[in-house]
C-alpha angles and dihedrals in degrees: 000000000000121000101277122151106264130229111206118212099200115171144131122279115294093001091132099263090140094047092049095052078042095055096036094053093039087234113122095195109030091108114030115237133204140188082222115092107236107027088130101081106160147031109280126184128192133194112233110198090322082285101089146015125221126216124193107184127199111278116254116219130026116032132140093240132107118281094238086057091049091053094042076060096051083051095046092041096051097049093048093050080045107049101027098102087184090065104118098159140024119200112209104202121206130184103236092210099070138043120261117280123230086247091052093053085045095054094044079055089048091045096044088041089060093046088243115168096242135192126185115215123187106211130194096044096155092063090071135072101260087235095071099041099083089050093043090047095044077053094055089048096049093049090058104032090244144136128193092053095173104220107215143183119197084195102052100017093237103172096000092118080049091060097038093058078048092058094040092056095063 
């Protein structure tokens, strides 16, 4: 893969990481997506317009897979955000649905620890009355101690030209 700058896609199992590589890049079925929590078992890159590379980890959480496997993941997730030199930003992605896990607010510390340019997404937007998101997003920020979270549908788009002036930046 050439030495383009790298935008990690980092979530729990089944948070939307795939559909949102899939709706930034216009491509339905560049990264393949399941209703299935832990399809993503490995590591994929893909080339955006020779300018990026998107990278959709394995979710962490929640997979119908065998322990030993999930922690081969956490192995596997944790060299790759710690060796890759070209990594410029780290999306963080959040279902805005549900409150933060435990493993979420751990791998915001990970990521922070590691001065890692970091951006939280909430993803599936769409899927909630609109008069609960800005409760349930004001929730998210306050979790992690952040500002900028960036609300997104994968479905309707909705802050997809928001995210896209934030890659575009690094």
């Amino acid at each position: 893969m050439p030495n383009l700058p790298r935008i990690v896609f980092s979530g729990r199992s089944n948070v939307g990481k795939s559909s949102l590589i899939n709706s930034l890049s216009g491509r339905k079925k560049l990264a393949l997506t399941s209703s299935t929590p832990g399809r993503t078992r490995a590591i994929n890159l893909f080339n955006i317009n020779n300018q990026w590379v998107f990278v959709d980890l394995p979710g962490y959480g929640y997979a119908r897979v065998p322990q030993k496997m999930r922690l081969g993941w956490q192995t596997l997730i944790e060299g790759y955000l710690t060796s890759d030199q070209e990594i410029r930003l780290v999306m963080l992605i959040v279902d805005s649905r549900h409150d933060l896990s435990p493993l979420d607010k751990t791998m915001y510390d990970f990521l922070s620890y590691h001065e890692m340019k970091i951006q939280v997404v909430a993803t599936k937007i769409d899927r909630m009355r609109s008069t609960h998101q800005g409760r349930s997003l004001r929730k998210i920020e306050h979790s992690l101690g952040v500002e900028g979270l960036v609300a997104y549908s994968s479905q309707t788009g909705k802050g997809k030209k928001e995210l896209w002036g934030i890659i575009k930046e690094v």
